[in-house]
Biopython code that builds the backbone (N, CA, C, O; Angstrom):
import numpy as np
from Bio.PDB.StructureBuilder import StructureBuilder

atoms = [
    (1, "UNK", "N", (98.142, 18.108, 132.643)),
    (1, "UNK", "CA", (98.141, 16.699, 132.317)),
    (1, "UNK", "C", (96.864, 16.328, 131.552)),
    (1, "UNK", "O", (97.187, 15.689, 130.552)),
    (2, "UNK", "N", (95.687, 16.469, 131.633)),
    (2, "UNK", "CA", (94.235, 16.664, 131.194)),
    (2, "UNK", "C", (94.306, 17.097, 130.000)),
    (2, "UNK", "O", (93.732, 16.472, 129.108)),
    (3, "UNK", "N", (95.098, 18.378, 129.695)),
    (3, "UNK", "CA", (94.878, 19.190, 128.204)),
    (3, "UNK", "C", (96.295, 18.440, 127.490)),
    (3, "UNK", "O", (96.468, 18.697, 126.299)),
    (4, "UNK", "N", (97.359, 17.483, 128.208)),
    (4, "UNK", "CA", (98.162, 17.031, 126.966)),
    (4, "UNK", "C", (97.598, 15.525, 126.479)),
    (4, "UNK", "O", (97.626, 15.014, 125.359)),
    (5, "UNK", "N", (97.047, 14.982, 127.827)),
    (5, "UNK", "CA", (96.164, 13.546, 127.267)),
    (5, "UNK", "C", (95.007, 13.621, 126.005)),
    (5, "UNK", "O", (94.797, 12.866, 125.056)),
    (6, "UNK", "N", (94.499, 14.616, 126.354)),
    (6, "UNK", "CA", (93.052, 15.514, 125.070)),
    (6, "UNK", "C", (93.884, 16.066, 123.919)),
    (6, "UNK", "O", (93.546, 15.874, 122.751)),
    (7, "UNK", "N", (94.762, 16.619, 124.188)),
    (7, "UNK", "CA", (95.741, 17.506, 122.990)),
    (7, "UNK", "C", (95.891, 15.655, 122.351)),
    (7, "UNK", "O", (94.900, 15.130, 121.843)),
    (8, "UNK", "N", (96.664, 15.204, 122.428)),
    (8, "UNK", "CA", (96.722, 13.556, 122.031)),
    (8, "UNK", "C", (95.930, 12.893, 121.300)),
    (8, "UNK", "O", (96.126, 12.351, 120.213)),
    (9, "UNK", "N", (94.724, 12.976, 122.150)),
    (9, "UNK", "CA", (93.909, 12.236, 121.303)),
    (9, "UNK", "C", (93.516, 13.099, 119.824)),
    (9, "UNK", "O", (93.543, 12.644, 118.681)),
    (10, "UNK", "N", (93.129, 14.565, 120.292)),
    (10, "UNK", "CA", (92.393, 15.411, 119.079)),
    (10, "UNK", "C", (93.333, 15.538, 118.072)),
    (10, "UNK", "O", (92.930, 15.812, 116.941)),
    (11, "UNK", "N", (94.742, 15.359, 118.320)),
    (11, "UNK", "CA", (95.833, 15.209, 117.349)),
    (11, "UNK", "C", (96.013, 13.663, 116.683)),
    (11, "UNK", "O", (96.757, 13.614, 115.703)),
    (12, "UNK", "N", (95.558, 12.733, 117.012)),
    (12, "UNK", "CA", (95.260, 11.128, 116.864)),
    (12, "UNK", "C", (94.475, 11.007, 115.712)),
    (12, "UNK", "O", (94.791, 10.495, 114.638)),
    (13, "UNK", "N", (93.717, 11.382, 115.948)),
    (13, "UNK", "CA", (91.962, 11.597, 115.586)),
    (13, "UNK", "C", (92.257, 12.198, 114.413)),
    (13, "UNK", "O", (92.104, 11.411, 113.479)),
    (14, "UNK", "N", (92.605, 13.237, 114.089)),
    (14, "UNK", "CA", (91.989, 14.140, 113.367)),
    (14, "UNK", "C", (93.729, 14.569, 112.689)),
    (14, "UNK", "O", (94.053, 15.684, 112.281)),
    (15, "UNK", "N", (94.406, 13.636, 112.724)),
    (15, "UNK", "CA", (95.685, 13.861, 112.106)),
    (15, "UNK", "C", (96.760, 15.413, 111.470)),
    (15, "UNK", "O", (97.311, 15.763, 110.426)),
    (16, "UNK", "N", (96.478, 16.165, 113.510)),
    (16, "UNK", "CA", (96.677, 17.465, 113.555)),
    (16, "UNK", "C", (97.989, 17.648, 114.068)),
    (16, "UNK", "O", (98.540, 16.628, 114.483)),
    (17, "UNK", "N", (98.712, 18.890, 114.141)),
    (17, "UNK", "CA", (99.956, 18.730, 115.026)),
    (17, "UNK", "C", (99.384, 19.256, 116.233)),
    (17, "UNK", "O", (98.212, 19.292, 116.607)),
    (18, "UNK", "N", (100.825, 19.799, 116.957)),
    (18, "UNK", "CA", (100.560, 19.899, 118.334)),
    (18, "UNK", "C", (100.344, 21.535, 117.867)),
    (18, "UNK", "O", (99.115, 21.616, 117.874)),
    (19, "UNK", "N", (100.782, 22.670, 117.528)),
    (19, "UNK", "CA", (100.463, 23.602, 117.152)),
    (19, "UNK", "C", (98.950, 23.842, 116.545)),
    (19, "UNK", "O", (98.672, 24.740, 117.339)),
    (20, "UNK", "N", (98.117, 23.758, 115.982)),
    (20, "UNK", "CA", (96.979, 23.426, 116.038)),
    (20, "UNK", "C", (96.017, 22.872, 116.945)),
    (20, "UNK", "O", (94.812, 23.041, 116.759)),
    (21, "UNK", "N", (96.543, 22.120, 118.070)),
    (21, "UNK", "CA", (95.236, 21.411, 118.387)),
    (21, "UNK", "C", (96.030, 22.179, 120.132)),
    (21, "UNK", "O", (96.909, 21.735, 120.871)),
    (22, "UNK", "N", (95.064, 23.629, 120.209)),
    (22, "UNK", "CA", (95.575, 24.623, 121.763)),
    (22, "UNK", "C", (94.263, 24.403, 122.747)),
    (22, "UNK", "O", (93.139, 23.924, 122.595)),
    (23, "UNK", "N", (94.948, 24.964, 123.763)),
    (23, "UNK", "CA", (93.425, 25.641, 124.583)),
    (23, "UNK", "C", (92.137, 26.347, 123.876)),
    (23, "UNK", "O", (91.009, 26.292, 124.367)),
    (24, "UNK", "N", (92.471, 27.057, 122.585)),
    (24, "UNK", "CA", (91.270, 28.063, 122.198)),
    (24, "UNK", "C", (91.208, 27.325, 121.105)),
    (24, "UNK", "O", (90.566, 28.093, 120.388)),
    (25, "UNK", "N", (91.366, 26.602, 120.604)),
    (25, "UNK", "CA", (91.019, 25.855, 118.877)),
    (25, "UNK", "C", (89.589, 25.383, 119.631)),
    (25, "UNK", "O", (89.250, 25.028, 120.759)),
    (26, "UNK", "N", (88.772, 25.657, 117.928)),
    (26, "UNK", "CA", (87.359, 25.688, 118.224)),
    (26, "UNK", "C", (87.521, 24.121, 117.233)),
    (26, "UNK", "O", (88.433, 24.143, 116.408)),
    (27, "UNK", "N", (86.871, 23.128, 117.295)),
    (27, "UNK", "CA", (87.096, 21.750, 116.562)),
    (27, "UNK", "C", (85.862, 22.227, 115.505)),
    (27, "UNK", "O", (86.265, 21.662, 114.488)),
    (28, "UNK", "N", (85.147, 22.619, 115.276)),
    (28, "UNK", "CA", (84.512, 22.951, 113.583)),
    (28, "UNK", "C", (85.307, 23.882, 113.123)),
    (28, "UNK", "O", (85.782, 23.666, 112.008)),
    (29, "UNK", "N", (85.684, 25.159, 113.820)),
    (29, "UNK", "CA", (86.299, 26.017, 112.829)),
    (29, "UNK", "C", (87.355, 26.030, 112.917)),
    (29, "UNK", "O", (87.786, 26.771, 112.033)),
    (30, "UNK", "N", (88.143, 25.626, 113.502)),
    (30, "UNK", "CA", (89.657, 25.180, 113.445)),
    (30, "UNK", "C", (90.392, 24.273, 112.889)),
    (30, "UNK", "O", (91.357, 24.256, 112.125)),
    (31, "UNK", "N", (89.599, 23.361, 113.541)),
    (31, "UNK", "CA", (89.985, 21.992, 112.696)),
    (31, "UNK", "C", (89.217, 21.018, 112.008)),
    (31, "UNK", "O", (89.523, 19.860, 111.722)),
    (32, "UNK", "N", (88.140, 21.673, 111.777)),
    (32, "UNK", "CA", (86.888, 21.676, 110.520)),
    (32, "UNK", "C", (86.513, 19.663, 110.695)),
    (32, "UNK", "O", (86.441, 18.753, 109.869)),
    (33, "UNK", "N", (86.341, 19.745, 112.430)),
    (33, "UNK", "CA", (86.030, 18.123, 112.263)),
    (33, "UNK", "C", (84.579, 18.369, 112.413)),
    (33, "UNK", "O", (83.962, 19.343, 112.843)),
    (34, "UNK", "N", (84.155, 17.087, 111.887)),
    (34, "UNK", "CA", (82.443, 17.232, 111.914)),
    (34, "UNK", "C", (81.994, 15.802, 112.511)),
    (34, "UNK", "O", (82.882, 15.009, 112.823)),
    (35, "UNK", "N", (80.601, 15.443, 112.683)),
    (35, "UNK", "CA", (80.005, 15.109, 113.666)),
    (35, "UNK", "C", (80.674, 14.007, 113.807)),
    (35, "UNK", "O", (81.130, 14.008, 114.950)),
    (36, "UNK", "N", (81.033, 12.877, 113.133)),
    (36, "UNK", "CA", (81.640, 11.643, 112.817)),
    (36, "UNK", "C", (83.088, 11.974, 113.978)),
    (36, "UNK", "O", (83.086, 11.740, 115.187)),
    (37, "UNK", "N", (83.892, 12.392, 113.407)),
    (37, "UNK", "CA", (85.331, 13.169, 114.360)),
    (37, "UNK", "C", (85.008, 13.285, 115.948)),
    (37, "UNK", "O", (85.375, 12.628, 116.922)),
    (38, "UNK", "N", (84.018, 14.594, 115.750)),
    (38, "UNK", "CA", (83.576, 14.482, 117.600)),
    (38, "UNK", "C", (83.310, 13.658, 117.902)),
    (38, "UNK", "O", (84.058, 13.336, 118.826)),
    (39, "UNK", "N", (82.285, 12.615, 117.632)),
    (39, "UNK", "CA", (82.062, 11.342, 118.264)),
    (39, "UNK", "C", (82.890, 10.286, 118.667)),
    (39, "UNK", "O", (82.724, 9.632, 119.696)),
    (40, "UNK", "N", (84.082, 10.074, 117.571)),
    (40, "UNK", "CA", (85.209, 9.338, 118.017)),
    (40, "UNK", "C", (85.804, 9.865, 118.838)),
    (40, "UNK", "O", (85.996, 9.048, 119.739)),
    (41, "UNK", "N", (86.455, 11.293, 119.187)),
    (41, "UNK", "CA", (87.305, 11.964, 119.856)),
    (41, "UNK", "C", (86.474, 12.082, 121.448)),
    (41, "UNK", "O", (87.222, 12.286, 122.404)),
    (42, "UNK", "N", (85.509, 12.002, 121.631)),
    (42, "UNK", "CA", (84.473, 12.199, 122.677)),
    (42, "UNK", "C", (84.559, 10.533, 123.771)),
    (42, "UNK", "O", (84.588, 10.373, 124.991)),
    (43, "UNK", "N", (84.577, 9.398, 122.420)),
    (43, "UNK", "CA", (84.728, 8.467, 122.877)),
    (43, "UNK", "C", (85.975, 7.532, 123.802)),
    (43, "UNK", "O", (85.962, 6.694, 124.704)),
    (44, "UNK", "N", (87.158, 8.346, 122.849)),
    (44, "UNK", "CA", (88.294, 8.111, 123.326)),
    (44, "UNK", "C", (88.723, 8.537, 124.543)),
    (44, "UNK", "O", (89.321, 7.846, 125.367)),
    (45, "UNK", "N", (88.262, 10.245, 124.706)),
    (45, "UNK", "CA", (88.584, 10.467, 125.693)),
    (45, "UNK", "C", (87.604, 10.126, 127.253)),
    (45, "UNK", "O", (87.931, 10.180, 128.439)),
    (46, "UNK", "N", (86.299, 9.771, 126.565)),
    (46, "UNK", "CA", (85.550, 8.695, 127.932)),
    (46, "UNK", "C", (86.632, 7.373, 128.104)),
    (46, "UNK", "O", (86.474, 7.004, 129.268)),
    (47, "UNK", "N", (87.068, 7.004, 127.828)),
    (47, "UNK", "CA", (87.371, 5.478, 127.462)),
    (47, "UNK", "C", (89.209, 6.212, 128.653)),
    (47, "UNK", "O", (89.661, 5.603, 129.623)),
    (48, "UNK", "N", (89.717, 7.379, 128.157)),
    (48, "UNK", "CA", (91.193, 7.594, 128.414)),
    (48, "UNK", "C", (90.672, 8.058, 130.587)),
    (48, "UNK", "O", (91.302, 7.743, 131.597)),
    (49, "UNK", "N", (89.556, 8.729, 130.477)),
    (49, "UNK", "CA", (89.633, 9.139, 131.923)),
    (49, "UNK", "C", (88.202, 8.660, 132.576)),
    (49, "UNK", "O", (87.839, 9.308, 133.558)),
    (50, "UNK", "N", (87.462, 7.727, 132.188)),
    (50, "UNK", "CA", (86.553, 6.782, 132.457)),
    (50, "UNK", "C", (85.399, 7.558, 133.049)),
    (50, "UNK", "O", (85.171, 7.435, 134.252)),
    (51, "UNK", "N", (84.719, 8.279, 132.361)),
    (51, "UNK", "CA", (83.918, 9.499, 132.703)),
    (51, "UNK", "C", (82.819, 9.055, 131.479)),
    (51, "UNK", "O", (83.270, 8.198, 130.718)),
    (52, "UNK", "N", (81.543, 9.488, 131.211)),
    (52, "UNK", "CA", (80.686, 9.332, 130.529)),
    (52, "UNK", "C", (80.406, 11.013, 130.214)),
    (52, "UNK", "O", (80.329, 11.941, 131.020)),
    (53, "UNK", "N", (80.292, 11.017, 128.788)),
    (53, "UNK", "CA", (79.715, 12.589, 128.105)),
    (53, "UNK", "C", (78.481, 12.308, 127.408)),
    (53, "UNK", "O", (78.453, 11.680, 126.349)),
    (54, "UNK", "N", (77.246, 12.866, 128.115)),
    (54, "UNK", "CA", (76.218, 12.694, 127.521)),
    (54, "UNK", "C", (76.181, 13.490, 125.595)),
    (54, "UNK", "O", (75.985, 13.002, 124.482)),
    (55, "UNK", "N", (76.474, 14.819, 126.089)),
    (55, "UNK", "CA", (76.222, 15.399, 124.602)),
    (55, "UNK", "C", (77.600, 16.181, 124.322)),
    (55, "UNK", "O", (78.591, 16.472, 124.992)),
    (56, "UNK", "N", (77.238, 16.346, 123.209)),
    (56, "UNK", "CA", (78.598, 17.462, 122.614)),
    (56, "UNK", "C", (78.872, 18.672, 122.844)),
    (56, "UNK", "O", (79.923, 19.294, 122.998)),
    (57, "UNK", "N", (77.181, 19.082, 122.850)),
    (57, "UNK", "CA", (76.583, 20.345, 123.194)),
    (57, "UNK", "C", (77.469, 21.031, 124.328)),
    (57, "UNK", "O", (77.795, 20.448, 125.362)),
    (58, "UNK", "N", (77.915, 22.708, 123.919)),
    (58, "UNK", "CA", (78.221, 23.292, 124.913)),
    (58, "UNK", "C", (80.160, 22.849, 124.780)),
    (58, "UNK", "O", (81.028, 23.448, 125.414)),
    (59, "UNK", "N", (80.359, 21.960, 124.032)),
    (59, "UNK", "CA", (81.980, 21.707, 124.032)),
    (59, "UNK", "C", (82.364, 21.844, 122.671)),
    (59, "UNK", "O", (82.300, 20.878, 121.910)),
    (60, "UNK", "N", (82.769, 22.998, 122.290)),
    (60, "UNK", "CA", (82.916, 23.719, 121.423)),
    (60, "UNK", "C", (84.637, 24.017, 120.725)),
    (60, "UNK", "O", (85.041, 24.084, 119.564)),
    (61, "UNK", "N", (85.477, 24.168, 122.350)),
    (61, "UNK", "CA", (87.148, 24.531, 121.944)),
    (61, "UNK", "C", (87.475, 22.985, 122.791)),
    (61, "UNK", "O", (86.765, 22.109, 123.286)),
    (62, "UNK", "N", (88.603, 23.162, 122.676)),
    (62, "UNK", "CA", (89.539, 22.191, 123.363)),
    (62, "UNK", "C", (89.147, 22.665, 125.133)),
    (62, "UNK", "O", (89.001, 21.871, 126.062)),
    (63, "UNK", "N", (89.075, 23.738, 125.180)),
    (63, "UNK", "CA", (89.319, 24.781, 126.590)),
    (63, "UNK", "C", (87.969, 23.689, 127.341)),
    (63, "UNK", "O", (88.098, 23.068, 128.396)),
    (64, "UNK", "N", (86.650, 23.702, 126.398)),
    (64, "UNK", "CA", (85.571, 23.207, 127.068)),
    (64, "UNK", "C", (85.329, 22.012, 127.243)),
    (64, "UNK", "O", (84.367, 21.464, 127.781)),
    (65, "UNK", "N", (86.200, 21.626, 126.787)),
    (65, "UNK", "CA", (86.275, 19.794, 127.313)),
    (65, "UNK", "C", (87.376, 18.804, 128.391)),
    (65, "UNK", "O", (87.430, 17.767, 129.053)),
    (66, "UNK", "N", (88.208, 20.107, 127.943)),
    (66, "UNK", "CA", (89.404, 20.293, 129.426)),
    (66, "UNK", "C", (88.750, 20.506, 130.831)),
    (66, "UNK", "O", (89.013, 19.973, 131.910)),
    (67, "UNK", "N", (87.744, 21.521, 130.464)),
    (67, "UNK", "CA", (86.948, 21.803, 131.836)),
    (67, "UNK", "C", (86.241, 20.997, 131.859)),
    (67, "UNK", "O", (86.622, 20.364, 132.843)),
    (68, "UNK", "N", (85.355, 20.463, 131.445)),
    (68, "UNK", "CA", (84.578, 19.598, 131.656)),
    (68, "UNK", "C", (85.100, 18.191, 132.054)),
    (68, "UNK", "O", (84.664, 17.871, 133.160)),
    (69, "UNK", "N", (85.938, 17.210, 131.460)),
    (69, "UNK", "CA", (87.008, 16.668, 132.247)),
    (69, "UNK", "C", (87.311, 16.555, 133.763)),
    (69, "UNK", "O", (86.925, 15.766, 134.625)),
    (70, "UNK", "N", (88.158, 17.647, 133.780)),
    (70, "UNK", "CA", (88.268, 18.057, 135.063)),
    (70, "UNK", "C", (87.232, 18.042, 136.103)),
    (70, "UNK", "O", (87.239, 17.646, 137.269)),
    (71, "UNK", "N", (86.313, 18.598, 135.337)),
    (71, "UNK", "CA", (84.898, 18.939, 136.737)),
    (71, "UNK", "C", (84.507, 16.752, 136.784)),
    (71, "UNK", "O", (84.380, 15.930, 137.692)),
    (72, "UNK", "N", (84.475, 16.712, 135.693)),
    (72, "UNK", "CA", (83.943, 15.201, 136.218)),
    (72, "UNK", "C", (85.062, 14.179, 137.094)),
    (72, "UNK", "O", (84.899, 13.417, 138.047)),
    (73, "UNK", "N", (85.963, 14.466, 136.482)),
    (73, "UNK", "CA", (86.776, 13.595, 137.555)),
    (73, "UNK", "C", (87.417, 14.020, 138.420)),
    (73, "UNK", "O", (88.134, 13.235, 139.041)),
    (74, "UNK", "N", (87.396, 15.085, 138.688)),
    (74, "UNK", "CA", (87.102, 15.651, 140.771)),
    (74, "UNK", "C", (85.680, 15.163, 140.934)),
    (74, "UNK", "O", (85.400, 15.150, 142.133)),
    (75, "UNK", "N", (84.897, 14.846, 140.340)),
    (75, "UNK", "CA", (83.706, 13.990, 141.550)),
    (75, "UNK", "C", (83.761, 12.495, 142.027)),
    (75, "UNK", "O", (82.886, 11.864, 142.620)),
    (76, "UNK", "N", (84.918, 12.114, 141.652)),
    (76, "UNK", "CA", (85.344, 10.782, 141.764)),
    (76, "UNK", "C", (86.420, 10.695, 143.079)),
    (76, "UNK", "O", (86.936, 9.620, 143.385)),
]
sb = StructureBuilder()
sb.init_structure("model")
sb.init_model(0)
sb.init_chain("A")
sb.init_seg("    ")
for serial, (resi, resn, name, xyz) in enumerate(atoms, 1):
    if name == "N":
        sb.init_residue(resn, " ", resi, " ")
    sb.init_atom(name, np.array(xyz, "f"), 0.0, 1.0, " ", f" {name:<3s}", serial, name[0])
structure = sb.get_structure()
């Protein structure tokens, strides 16, 4: 449920299909978004599961923001 709400947005955003935007897509080299892109897509998904992301750093694929996600809202 986590990776189709995120699959959503990064497909929103960045006007991708669903084939493109997986668990292992890296968002610079995959889908060649740059800093402007992450920031919106970062925002949306604070805003979709009400969690705060300090940096970008370290969230690299789809995979690492799924986890990260997750870990924050099991502390809730």
């Amino acid at each position: 449920m986590t990776f189709s709400k995120i699959q959503e947005i990064i497909m929103d955003q960045l006007d991708k299909d669903e084939e493109e935007v997986q668990l292992t897509t890296n968002f610079r080299e995959d889908l060649e978004a740059d800093s402007l892109d992450l920031f919106q897509i970062i925002n949306d998904i604070e805003d979709e599961f009400d969690i705060k992301i300090e940096s970008e750093e370290g969230l690299n694929t789809v995979q690492d923001i799924v986890n990260f996600v997750e870990a924050e809202t099991a502390k809730k």
